[in-house]
PDB file of the backbone (N, CA, C, O) and the ligand in Angstrom, with CONECT records:
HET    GSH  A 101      20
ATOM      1  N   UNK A   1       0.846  -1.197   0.000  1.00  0.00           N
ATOM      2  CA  UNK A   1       0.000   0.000   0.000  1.00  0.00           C
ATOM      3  C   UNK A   1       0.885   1.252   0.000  1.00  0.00           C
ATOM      4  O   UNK A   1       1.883   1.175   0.717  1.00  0.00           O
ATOM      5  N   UNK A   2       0.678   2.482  -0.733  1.00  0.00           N
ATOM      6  CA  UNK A   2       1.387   3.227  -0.843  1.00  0.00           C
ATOM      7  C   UNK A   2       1.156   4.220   0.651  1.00  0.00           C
ATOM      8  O   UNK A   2       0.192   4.183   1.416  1.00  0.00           O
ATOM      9  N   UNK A   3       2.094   4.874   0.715  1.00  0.00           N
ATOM     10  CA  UNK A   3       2.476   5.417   2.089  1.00  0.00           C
ATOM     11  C   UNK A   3       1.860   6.855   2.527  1.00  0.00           C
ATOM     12  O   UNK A   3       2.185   7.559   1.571  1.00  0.00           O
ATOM     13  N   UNK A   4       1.389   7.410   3.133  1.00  0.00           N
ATOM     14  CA  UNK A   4       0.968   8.422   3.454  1.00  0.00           C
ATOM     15  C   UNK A   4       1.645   9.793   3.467  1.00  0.00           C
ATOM     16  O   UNK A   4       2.210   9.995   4.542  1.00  0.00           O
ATOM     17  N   UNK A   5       1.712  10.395   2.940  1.00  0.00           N
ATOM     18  CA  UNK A   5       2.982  11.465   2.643  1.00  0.00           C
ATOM     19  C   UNK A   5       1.938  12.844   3.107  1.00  0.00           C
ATOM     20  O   UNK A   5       0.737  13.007   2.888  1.00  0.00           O
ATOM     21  N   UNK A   6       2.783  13.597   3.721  1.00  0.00           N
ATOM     22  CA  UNK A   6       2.127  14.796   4.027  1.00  0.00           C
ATOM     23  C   UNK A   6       3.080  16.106   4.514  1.00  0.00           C
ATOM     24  O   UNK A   6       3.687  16.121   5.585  1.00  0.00           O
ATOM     25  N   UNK A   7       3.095  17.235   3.492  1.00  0.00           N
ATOM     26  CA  UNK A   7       4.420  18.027   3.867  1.00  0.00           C
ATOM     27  C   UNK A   7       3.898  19.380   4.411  1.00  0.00           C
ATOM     28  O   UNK A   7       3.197  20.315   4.024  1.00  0.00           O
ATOM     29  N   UNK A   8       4.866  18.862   5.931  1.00  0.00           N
ATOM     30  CA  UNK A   8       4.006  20.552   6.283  1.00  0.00           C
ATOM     31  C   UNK A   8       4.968  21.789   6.024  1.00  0.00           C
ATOM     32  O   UNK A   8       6.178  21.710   6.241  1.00  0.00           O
ATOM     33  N   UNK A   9       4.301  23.029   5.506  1.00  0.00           N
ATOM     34  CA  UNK A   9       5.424  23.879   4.935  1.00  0.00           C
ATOM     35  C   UNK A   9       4.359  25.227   5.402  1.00  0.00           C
ATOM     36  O   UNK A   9       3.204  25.344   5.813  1.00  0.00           O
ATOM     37  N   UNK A  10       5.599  26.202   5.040  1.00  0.00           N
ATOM     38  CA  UNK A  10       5.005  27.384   4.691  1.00  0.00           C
ATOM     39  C   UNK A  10       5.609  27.844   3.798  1.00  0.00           C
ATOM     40  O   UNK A  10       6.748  27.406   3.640  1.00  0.00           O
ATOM     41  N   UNK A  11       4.929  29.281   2.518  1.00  0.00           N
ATOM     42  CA  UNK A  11       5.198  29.246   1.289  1.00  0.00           C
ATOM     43  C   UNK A  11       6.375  30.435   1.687  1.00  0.00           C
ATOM     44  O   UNK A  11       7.320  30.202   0.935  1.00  0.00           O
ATOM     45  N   UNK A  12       6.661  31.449   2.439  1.00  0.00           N
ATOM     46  CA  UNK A  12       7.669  32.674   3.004  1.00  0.00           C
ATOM     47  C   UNK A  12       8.580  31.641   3.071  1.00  0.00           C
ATOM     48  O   UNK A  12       9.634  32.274   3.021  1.00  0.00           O
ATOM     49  N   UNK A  13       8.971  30.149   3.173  1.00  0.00           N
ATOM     50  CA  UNK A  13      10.438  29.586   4.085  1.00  0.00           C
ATOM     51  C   UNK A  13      10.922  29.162   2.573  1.00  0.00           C
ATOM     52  O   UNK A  13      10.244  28.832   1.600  1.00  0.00           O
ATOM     53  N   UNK A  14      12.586  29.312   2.760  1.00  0.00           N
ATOM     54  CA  UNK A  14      12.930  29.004   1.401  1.00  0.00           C
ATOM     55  C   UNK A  14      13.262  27.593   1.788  1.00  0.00           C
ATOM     56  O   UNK A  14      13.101  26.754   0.902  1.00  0.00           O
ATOM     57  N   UNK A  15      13.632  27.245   2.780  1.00  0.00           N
ATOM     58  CA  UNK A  15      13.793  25.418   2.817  1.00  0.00           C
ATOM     59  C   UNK A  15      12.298  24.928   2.164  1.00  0.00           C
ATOM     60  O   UNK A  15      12.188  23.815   1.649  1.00  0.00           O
ATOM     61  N   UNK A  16      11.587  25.527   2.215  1.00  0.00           N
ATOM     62  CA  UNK A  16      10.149  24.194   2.207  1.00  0.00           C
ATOM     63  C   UNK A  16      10.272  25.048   0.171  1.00  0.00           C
ATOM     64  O   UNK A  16       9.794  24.196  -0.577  1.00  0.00           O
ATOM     65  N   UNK A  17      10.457  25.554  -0.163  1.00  0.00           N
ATOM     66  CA  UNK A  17      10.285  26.193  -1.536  1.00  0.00           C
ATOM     67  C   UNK A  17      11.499  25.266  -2.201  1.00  0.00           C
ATOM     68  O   UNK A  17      11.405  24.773  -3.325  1.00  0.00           O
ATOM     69  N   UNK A  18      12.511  25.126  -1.435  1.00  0.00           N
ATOM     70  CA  UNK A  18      13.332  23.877  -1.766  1.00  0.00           C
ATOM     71  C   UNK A  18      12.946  22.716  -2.139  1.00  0.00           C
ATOM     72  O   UNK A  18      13.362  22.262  -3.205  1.00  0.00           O
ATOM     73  N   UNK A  19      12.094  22.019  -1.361  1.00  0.00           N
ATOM     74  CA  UNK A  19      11.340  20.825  -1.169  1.00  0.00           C
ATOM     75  C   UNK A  19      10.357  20.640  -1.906  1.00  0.00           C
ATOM     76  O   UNK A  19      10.122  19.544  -2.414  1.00  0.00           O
ATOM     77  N   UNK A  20       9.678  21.617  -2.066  1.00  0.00           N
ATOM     78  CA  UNK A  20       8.858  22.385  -3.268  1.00  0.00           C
ATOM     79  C   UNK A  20       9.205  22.295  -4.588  1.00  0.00           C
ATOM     80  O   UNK A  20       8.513  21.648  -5.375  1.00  0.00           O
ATOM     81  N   UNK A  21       9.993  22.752  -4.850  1.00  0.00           N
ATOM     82  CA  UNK A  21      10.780  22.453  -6.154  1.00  0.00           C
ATOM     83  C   UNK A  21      10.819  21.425  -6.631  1.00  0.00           C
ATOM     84  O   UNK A  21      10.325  21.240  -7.743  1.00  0.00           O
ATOM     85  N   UNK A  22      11.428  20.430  -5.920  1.00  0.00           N
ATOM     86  CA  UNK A  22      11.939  19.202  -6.215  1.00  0.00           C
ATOM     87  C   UNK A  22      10.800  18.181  -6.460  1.00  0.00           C
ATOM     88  O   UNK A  22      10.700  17.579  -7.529  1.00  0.00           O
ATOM     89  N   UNK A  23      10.214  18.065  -5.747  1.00  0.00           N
ATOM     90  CA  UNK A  23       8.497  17.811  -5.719  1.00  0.00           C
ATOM     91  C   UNK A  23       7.587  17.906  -7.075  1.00  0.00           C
ATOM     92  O   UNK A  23       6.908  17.005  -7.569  1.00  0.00           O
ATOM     93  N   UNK A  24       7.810  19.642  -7.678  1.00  0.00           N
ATOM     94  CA  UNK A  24       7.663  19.740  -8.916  1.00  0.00           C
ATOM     95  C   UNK A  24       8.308  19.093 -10.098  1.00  0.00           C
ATOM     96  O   UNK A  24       7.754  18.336 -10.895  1.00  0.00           O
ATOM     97  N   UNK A  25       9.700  19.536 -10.108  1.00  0.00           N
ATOM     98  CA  UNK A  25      10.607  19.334 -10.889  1.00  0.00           C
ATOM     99  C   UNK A  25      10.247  17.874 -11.415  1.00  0.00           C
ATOM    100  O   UNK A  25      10.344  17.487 -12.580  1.00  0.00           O
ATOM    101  N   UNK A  26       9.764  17.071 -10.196  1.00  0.00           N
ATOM    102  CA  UNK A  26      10.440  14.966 -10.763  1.00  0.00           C
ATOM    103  C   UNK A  26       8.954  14.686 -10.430  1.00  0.00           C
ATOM    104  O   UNK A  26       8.746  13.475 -10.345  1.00  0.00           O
ATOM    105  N   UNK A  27       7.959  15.384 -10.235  1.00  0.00           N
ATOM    106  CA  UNK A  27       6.812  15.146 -11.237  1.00  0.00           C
ATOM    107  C   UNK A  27       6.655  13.648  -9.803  1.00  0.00           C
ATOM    108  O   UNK A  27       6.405  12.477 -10.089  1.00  0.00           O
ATOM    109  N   UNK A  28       6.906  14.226  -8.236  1.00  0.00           N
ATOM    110  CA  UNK A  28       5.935  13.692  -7.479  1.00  0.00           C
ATOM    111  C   UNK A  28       4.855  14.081  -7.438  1.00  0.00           C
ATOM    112  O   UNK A  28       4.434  15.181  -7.797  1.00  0.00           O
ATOM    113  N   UNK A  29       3.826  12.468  -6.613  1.00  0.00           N
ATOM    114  CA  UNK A  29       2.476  12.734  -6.740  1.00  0.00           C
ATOM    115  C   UNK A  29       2.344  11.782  -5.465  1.00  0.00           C
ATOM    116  O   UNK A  29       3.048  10.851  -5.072  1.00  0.00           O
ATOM    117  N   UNK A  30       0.936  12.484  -4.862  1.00  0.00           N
ATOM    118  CA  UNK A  30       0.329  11.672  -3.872  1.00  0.00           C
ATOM    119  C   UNK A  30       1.015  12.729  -2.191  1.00  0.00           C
ATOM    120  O   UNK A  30       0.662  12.535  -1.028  1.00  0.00           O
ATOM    121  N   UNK A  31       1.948  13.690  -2.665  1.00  0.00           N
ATOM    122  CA  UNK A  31       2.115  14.169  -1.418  1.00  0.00           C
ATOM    123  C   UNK A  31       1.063  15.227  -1.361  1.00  0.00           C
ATOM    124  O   UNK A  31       0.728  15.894  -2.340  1.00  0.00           O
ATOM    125  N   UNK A  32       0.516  15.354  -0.064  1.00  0.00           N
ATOM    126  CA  UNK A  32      -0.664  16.426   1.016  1.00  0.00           C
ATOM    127  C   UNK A  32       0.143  17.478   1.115  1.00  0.00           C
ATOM    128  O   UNK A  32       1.297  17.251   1.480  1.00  0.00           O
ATOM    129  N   UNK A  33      -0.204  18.679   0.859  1.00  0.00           N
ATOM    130  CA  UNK A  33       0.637  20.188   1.207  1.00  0.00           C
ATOM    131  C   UNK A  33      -0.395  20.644   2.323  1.00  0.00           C
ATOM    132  O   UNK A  33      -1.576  20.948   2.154  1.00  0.00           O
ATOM    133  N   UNK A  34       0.485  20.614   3.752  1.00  0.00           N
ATOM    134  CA  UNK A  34      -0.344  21.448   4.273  1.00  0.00           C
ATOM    135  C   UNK A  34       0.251  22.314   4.845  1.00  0.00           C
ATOM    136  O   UNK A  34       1.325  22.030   5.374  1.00  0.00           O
ATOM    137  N   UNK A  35      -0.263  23.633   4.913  1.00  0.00           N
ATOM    138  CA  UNK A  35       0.501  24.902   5.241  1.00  0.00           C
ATOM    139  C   UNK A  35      -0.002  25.124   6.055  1.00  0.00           C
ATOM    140  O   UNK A  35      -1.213  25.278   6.212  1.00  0.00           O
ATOM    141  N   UNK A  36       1.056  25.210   6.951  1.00  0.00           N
ATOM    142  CA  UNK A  36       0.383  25.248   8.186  1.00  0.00           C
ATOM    143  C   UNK A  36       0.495  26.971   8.965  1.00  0.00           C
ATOM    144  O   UNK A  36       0.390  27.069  10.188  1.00  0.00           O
ATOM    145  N   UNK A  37       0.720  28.263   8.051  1.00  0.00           N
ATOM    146  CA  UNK A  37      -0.014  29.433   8.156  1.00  0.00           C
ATOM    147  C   UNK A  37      -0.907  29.463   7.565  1.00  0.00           C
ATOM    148  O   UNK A  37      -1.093  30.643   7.269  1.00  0.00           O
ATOM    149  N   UNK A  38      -1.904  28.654   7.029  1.00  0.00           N
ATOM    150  CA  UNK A  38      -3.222  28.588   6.556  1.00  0.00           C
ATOM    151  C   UNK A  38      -4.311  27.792   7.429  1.00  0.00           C
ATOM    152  O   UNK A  38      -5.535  27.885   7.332  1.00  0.00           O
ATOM    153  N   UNK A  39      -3.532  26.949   8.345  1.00  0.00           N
ATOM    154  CA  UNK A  39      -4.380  25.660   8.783  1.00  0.00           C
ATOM    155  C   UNK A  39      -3.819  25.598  10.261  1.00  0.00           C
ATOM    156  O   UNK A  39      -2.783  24.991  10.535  1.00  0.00           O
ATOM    157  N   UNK A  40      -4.531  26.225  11.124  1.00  0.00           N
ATOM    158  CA  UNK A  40      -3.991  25.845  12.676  1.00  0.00           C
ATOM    159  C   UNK A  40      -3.977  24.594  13.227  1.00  0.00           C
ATOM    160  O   UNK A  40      -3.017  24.467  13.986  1.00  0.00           O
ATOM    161  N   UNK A  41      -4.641  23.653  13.146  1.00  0.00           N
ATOM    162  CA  UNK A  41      -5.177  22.113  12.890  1.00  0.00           C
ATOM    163  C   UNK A  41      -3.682  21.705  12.646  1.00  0.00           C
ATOM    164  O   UNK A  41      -3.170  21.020  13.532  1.00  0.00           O
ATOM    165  N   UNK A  42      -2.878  22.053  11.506  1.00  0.00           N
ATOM    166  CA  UNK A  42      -1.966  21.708  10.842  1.00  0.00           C
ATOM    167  C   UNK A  42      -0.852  21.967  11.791  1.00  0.00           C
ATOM    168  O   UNK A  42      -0.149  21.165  12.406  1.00  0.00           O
ATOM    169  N   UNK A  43      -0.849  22.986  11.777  1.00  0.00           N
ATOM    170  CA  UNK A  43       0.406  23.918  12.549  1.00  0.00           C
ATOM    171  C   UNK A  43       0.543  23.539  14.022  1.00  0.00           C
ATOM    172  O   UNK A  43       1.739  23.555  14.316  1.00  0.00           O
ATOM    173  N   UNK A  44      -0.324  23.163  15.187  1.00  0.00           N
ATOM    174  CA  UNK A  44      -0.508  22.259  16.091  1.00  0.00           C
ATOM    175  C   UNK A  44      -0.397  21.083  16.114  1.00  0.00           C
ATOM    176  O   UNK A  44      -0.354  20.582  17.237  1.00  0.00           O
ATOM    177  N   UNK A  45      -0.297  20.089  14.829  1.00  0.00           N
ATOM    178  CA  UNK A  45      -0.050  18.860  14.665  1.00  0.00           C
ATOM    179  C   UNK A  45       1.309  18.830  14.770  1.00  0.00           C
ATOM    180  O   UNK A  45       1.751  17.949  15.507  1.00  0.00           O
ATOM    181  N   UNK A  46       2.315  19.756  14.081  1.00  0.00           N
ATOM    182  CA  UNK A  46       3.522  20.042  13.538  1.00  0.00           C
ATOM    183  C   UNK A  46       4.024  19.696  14.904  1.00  0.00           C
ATOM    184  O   UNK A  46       4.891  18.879  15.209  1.00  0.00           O
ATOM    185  N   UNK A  47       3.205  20.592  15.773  1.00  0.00           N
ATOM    186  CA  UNK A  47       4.400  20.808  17.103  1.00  0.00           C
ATOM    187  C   UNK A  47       3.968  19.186  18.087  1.00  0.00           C
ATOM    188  O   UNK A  47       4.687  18.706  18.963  1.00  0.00           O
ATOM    189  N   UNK A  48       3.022  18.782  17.753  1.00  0.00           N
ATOM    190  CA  UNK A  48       2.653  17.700  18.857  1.00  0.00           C
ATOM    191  C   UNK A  48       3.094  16.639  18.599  1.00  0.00           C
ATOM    192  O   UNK A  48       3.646  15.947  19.454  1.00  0.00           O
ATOM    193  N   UNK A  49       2.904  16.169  17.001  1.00  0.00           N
ATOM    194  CA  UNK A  49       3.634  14.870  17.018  1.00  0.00           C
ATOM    195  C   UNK A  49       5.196  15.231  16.699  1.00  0.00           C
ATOM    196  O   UNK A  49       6.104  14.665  17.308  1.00  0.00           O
ATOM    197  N   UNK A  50       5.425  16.171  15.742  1.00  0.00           N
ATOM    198  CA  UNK A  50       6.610  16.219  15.526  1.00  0.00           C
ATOM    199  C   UNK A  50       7.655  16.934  16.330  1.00  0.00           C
ATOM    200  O   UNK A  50       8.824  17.047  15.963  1.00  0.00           O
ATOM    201  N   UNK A  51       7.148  17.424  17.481  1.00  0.00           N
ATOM    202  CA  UNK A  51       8.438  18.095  19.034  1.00  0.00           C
ATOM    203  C   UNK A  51       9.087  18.952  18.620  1.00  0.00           C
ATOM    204  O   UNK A  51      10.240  19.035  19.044  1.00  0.00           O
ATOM    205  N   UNK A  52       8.684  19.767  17.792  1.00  0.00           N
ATOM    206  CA  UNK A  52       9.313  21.197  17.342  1.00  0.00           C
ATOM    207  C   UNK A  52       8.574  21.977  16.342  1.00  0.00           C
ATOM    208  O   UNK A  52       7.856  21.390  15.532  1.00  0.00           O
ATOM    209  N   UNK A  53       8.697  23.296  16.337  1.00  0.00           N
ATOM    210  CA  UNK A  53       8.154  24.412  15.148  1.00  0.00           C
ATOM    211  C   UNK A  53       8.841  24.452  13.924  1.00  0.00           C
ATOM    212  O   UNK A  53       9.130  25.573  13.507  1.00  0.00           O
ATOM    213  N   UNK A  54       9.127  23.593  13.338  1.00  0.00           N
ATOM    214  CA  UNK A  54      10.045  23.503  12.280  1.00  0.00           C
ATOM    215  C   UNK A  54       9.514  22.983  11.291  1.00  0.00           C
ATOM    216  O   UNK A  54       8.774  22.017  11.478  1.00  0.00           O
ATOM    217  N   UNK A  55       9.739  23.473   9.979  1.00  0.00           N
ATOM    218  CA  UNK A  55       9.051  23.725   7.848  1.00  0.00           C
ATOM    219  C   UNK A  55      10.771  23.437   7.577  1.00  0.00           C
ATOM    220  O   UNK A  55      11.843  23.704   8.118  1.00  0.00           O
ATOM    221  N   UNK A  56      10.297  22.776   6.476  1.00  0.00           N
ATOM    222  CA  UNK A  56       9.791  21.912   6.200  1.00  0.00           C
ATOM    223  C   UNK A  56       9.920  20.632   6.760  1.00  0.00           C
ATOM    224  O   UNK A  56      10.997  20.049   6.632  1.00  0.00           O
ATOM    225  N   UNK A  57       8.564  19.864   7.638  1.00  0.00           N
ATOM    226  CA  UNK A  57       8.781  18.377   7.649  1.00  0.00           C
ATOM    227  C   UNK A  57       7.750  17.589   6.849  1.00  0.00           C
ATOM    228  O   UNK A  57       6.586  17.954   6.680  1.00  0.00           O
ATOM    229  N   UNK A  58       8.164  16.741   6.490  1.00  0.00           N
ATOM    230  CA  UNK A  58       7.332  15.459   5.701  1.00  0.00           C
ATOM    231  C   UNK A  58       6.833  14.603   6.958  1.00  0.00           C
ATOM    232  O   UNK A  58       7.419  14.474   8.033  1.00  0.00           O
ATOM    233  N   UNK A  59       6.080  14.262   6.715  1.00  0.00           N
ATOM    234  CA  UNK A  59       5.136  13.331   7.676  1.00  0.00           C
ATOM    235  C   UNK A  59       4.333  11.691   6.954  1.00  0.00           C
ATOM    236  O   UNK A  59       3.210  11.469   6.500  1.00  0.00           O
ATOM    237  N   UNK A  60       5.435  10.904   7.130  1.00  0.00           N
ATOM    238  CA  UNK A  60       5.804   9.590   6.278  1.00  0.00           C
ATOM    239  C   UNK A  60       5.225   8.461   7.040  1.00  0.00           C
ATOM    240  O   UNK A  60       5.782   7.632   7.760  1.00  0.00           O
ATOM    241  N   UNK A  61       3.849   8.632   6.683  1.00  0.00           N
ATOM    242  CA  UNK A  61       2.963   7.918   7.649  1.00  0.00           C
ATOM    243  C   UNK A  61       2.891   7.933   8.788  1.00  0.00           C
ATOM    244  O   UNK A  61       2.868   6.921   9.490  1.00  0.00           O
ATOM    245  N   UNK A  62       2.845   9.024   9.165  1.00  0.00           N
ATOM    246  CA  UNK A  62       2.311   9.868  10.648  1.00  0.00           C
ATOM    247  C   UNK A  62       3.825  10.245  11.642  1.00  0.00           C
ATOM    248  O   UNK A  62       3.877  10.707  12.782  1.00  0.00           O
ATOM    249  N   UNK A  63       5.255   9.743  10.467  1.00  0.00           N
ATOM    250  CA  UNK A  63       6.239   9.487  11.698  1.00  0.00           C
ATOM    251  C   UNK A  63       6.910  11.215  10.806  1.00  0.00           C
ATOM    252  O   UNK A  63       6.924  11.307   9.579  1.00  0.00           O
ATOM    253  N   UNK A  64       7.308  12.178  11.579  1.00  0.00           N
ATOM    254  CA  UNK A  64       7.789  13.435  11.383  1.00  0.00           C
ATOM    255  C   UNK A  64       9.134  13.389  10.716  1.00  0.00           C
ATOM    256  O   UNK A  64       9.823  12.625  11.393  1.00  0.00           O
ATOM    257  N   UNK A  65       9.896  13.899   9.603  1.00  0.00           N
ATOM    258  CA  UNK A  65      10.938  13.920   8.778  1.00  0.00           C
ATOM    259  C   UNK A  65      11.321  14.766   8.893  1.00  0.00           C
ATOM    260  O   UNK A  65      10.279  15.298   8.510  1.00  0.00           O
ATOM    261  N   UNK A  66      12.012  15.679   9.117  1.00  0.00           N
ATOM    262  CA  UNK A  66      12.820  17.505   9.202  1.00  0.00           C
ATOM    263  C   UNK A  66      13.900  17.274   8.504  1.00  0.00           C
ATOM    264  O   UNK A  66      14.391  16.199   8.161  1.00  0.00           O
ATOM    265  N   UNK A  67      14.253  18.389   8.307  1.00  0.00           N
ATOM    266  CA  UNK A  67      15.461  18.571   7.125  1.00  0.00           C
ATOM    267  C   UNK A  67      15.268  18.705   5.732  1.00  0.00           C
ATOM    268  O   UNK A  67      15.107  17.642   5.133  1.00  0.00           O
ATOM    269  N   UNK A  68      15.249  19.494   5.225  1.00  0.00           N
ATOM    270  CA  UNK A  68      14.993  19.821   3.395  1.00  0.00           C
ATOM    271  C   UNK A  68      15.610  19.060   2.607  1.00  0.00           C
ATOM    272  O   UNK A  68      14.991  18.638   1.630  1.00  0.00           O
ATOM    273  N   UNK A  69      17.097  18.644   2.825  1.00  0.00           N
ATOM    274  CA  UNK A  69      18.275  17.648   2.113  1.00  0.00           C
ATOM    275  C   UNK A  69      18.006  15.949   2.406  1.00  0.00           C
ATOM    276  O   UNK A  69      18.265  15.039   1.618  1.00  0.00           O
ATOM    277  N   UNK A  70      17.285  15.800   4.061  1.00  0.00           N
ATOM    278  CA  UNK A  70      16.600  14.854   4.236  1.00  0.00           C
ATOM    279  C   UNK A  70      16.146  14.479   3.126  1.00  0.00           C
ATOM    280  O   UNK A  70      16.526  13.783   2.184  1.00  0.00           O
ATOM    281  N   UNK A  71      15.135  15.152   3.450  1.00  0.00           N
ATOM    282  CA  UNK A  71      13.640  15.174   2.377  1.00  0.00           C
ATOM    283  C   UNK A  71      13.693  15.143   1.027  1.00  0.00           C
ATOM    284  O   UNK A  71      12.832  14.717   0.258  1.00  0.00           O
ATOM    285  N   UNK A  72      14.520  15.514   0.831  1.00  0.00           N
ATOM    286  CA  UNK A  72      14.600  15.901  -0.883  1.00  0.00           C
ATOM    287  C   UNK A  72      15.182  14.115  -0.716  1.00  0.00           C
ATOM    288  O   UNK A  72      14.435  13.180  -1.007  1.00  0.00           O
ATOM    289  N   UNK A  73      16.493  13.931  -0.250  1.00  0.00           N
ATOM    290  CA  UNK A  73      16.810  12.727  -0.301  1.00  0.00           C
ATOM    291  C   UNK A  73      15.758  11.319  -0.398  1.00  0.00           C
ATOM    292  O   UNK A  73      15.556  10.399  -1.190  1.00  0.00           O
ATOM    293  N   UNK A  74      15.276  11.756   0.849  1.00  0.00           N
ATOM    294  CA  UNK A  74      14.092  10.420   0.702  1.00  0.00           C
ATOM    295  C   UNK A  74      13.162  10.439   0.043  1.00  0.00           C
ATOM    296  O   UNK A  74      12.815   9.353  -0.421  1.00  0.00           O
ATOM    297  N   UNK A  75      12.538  11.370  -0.214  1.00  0.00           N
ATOM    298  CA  UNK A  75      11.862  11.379  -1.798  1.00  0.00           C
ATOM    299  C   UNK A  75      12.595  11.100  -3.032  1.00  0.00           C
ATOM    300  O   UNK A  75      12.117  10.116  -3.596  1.00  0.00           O
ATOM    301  N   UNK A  76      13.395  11.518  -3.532  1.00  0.00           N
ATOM    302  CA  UNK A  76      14.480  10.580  -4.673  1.00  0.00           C
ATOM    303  C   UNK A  76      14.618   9.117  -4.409  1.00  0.00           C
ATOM    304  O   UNK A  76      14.560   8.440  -5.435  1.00  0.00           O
ATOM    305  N   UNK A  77      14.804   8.387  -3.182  1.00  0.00           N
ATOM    306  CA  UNK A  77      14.995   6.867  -3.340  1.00  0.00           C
ATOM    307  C   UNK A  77      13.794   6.827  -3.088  1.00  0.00           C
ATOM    308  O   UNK A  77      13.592   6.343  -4.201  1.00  0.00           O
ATOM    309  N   UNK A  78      12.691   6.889  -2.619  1.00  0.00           N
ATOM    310  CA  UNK A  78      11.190   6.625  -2.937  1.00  0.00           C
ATOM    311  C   UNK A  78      10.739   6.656  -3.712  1.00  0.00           C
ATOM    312  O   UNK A  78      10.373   5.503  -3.938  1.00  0.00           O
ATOM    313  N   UNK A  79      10.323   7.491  -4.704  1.00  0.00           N
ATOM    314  CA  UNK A  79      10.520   7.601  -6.250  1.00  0.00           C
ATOM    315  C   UNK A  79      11.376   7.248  -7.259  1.00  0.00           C
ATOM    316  O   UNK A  79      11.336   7.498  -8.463  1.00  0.00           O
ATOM    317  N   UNK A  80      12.307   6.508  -6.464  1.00  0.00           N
ATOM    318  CA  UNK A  80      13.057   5.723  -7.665  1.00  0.00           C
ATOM    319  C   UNK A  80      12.546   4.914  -8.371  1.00  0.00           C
ATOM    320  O   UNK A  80      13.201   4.369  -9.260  1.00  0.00           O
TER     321      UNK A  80
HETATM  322  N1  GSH A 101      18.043  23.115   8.212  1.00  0.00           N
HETATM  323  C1  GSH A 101      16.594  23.235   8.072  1.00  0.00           C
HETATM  324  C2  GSH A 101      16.198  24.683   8.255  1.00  0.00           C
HETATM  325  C3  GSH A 101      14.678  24.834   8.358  1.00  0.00           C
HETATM  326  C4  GSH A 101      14.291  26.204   8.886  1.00  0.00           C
HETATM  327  O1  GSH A 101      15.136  26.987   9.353  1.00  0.00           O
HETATM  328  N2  GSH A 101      13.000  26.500   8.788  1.00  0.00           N
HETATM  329  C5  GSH A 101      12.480  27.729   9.348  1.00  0.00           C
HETATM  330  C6  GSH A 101      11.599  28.450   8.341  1.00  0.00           C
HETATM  331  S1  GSH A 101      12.521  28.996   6.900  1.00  0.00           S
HETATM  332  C7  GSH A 101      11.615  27.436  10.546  1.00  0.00           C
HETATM  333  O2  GSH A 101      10.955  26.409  10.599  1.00  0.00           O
HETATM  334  N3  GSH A 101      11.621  28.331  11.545  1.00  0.00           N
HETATM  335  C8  GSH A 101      10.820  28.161  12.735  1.00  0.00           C
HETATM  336  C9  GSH A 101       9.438  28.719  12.596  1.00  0.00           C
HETATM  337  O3  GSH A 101       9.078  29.247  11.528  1.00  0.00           O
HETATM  338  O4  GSH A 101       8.709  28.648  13.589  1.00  0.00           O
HETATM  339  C10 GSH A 101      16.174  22.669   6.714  1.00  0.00           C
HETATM  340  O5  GSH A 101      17.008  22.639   5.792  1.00  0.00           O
HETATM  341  O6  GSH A 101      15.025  22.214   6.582  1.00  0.00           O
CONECT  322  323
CONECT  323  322  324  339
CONECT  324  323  325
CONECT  325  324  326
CONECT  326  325  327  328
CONECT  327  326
CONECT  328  326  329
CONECT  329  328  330  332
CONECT  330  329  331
CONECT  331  330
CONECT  332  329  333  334
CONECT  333  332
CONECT  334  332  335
CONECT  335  334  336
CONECT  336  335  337  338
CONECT  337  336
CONECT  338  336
CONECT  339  323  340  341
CONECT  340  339
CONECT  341  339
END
């Protein structure tokens, strides 16, 4: 079953516009954008499961990812 992907960002941070990019660029699909200066729901999730205020994380079936180079990384061997 394919995996639950969900990236919380905001569109002002250039790390998550990073992540963003790349996302575009290689023509992923199936990841959730949620911005979480649009969505308090969101932005409270960020800090509860994932233990910090920090954009961009991916949320890889509910388990929190941080880091943009991470991310970019594990999306490339996932999409391989
Ligand atoms: N090294 C991190 C840096 C991420 C970072 O500094 N994000 C900023 C936004 S650009 C942030 O989350 N700041 C805390 C906040 O906005 O509350 C990465 O590459 O993802």
């Amino acid at each position: 079953m394919a995996k639950s992907l969900e990236l919380y960002y905001y569109p002002e941070c250039p790390y998550c516009q990073r992540v963003l990019r790349a996302i575009d660029a290689n023509g992923y699909e199936g990841i959730v954008l949620k911005n979480i200066h649009a969505d308090a729901a969101a932005d409270a999730t960020l800090v509860r499961v994932g233990g910090k205020h920090q954009v961009p994380c991916l949320f890889i079936d509910g388990v929190p990812m941080y880091e943009s180079l991470d991310i970019i990384d594990w999306l490339a061997r996932e999409f391989a």
